[in-house]
C-alpha positions in Angstrom: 222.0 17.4 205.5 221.6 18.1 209.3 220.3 20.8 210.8 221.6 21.8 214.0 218.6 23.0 216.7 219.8 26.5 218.1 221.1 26.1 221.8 218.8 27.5 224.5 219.0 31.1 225.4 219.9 31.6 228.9 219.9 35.0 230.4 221.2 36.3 233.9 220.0 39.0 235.2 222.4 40.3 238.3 225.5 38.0 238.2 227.8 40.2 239.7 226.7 39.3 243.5 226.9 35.1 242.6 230.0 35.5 241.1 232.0 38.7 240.5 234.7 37.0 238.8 236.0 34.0 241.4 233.8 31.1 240.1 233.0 29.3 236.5 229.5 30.1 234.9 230.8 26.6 232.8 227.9 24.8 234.1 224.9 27.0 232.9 227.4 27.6 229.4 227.3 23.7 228.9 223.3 24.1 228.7 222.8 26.8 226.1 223.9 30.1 224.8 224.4 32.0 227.9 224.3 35.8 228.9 225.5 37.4 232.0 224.8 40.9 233.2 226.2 41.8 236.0 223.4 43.9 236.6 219.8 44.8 235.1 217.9 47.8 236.4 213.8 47.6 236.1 213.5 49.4 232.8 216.2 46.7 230.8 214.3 44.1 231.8 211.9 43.3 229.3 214.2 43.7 226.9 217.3 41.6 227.8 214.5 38.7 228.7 213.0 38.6 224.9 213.7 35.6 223.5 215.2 33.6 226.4 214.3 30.2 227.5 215.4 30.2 230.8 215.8 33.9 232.5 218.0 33.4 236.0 217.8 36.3 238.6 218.8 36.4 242.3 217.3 39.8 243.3 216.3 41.2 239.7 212.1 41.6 239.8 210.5 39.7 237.5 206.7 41.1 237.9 203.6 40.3 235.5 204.8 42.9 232.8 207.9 41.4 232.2 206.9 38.1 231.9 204.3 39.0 229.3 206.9 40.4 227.5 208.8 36.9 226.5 206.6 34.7 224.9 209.1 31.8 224.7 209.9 31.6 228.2 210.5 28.1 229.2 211.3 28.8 232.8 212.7 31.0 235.7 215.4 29.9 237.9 216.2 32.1 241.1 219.7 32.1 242.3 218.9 32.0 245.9 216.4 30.0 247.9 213.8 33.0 248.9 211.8 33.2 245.5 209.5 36.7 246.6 211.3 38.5 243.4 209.5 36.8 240.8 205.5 36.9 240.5 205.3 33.4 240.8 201.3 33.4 240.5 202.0 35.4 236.7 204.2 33.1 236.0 202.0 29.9 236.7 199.4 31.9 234.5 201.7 31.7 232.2 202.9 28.3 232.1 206.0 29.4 233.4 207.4 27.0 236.2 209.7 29.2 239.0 212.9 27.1 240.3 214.7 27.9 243.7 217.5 26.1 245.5 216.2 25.0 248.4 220.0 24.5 250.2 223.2 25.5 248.9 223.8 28.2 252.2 223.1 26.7 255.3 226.2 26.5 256.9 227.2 29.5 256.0 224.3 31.4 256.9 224.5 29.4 260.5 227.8 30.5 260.9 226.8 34.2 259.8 224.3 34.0 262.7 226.9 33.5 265.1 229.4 35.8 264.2 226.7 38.6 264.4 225.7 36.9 267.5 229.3 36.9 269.1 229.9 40.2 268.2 227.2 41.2 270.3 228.3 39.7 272.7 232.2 39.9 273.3 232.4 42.9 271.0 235.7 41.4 269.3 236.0 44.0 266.4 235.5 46.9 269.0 237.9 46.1 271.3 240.0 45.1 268.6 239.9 48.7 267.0 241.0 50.0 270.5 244.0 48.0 270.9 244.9 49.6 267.5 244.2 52.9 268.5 246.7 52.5 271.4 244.2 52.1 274.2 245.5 48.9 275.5 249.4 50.9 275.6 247.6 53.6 277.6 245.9 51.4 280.2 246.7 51.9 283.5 245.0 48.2 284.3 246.0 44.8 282.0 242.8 44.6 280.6 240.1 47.2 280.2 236.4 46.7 278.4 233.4 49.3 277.7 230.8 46.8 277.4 229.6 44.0 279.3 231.0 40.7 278.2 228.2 37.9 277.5 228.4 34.3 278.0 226.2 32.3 275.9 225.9 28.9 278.0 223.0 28.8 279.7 220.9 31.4 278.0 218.0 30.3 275.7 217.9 30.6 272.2 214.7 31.2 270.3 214.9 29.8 267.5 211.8 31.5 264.6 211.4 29.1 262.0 212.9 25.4 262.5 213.8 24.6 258.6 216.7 23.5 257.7 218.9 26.7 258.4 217.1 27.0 261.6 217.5 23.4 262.6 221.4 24.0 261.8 221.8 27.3 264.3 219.7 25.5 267.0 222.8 22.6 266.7 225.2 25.2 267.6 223.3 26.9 269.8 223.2 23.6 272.2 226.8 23.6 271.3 227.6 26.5 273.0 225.5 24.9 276.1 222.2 27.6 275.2 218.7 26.3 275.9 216.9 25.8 272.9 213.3 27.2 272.4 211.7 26.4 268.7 208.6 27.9 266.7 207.0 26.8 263.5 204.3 27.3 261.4 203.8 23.2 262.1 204.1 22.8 265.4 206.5 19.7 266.4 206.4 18.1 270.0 208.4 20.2 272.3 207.8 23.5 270.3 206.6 26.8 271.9 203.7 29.5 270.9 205.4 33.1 269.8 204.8 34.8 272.2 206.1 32.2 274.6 209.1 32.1 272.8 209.3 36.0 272.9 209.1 36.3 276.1 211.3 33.4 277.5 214.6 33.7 275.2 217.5 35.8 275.6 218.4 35.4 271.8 216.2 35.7 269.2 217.2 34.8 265.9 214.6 34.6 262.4 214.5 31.8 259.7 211.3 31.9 258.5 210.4 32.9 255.0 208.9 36.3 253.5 205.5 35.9 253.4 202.0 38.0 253.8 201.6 36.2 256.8 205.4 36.8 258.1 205.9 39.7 257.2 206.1 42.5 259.5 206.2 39.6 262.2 208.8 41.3 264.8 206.3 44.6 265.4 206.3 47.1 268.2 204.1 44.7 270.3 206.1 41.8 269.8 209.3 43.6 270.7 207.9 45.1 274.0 207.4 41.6 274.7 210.8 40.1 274.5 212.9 40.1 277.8 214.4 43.4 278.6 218.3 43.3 277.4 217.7 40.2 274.7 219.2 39.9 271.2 217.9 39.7 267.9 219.2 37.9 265.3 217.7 38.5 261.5 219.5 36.5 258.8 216.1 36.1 257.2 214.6 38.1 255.4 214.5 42.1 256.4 210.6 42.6 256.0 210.0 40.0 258.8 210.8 43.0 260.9 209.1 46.5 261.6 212.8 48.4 261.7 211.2 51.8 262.8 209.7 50.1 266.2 213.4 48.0 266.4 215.2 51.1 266.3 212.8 52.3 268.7 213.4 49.4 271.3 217.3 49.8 271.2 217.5 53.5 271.6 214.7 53.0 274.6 217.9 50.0 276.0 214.6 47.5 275.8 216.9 45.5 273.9 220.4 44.5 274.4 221.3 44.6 270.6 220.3 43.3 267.2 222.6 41.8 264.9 221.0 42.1 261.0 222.3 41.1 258.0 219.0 42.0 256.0 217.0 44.8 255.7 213.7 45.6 254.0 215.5 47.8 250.7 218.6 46.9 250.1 220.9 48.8 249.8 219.2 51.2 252.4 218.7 54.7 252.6 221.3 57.0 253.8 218.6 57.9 256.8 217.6 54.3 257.5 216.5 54.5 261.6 218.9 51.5 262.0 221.9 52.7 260.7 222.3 55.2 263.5 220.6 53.1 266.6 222.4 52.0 268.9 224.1 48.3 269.9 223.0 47.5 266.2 225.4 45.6 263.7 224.5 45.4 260.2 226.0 43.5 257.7 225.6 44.2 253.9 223.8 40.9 253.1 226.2 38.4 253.0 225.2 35.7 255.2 224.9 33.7 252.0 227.9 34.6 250.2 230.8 32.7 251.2 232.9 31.0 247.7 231.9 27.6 248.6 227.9 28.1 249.0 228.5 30.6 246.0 229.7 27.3 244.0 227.0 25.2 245.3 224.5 27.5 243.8 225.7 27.8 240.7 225.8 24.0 240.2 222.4 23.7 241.9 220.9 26.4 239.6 222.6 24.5 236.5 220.5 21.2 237.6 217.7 22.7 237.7 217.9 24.8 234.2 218.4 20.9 232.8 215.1 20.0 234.2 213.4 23.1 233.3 214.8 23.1 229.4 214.3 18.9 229.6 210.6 20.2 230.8 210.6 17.9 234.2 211.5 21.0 236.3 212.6 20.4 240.1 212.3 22.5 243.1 209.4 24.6 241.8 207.4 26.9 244.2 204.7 28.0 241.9 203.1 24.3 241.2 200.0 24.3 238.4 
């Protein structure tokens, strides 16, 4: 008589966000017995992780506590490519390899940087609006704007953080005929300091990981040293910004407008200083989100469960 082994559990955490209902979870179903919860808040964690192999989150914590808690954890694999959710140094305690998926967004999140960016500057939704509103019947002139209208080519473009997303806004940046300016945490020939950088661009726009070292990076000094009227651009991460001294900078007109599609809680408070500052647009996080990177991350993610349930786990960022 044979005896069947029990499929893998697999357990997701926040699915809703990857996939509310447009995509297949068939390729993480084809691996083991798979849950989805479209959301988990802090005090279901421990229990809907019990007894999983693999636990999959994209913004669900996953601190020391919780890990303790499932003793037959096999492996964590992040929906997403920033991995500052889980306690990756618990885990590796614990045996516990962490997966992320290193590319599955970066066109996307290119493109995201320039629809922020021209926003900003031709302020297409806003006039838009007007027309609706009748403004454009009322004019006494054929055309009319309340802003000035910016032409990229020829400005520089600071780019922080020249990995792969980075690399792939700096393409279209040179598209668009901008000057290029690059910082890295490995400096490559033809790169520039910070505050060189800071001080020289006309567009500013972050790609650098969450990190102790990053984060907090845009402060009030490094603000007051950008050029008066520039841009910033945050598709990052939204610690890597002090968002007290940026709303301060806008509603002082030191900056010409910041285009953010990350903040440092998300969802934000009602009160957040940003909401209400001036020449600021803010996007709910979705730089990342298109259907087609969506899809690449699930299948990406399902890869790297194999490995982690096969135990020869790729892409992991908290190495023994």
């Amino acid at each position: 008589m044979t005896v069947l082994s029990p499929r893998p559990r697999l357990v997701v955490l926040d699915g809703y966000t990857t996939n509310p209902g447009d995509l297949s979870w068939e390729p993480l179903e084809a691996l083991g017995e798979l849950t989805v919860h479209a959301r988990t808040p802090p005090e279901q964690v421990a229990e809907r992780i019990a007894g999983a192999a693999v636990v999959l989150t994209n913004k669900t914590r996953l601190d020391a506590s919780a890990l303790a808690s499932a003793p037959r954890l096999r492996g964590i694999a992040v929906l997403a490519t920033g991995h500052d959710v889980v306690d990756g140094a618990a885990a590796r305690r614990l045996g516990i390899p962490v997966c992320n998926v290193p590319e599955y967004g970066t066109a996307s999140v290119a493109q995201a940087v320039f629809a922020l960016l021209l926003e900003l500057a031709n302020h297409t939704g806003g006039l838009a609006a007007a027309v609706r509103q009748g403004r454009w019947s009322a004019c006494p002139d054929f055309c009319f704007w309340d802003e000035p209208l910016l032409e990229l080519a020829g400005l520089r473009f600071g780019v922080i953080g020249h990995g792969r997303i980075g690399a792939a806004v700096a393409g279209i940046a040179r598209a668009f005929g901008m000057e290029v300016l690059s910082q890295r945490r490995t400096p490559q020939p033809g790169d520039v300091d910070l505050d060189t950088l800071l001080a020289a661009s006309d567009v500013v726009s972050l790609h650098c990981p969450l990190t102790p070292l990053t984060e907090g990076l845009i402060n009030a000094d490094r603000l007051a040293r950008m050029k008066p009227g520039a841009l910033l651009i945050n598709t990052g991460r939204g610690a890597l910004v002090e968002e007290a001294a940026l709303a301060g900078a806008l509603a002082r007109g030191h900056l010409g407008g910041a285009g953010l599609d990350v903040l440092s809680v998300e969802p934000p408070a009602a009160d957040h200083p940003l909401l209400a500052a001036p020449r600021c647009l803010i996007t709910p996080h979705v730089a990342w989100a298109s259907r087609a990177a969506r899809g690449r991350l699930i299948a990406a993610t399902a890869a790297n469960v194999a490995t982690l349930l096969a135990g020869s786990p790729i892409n992991v960022v908290n190495p023994g």
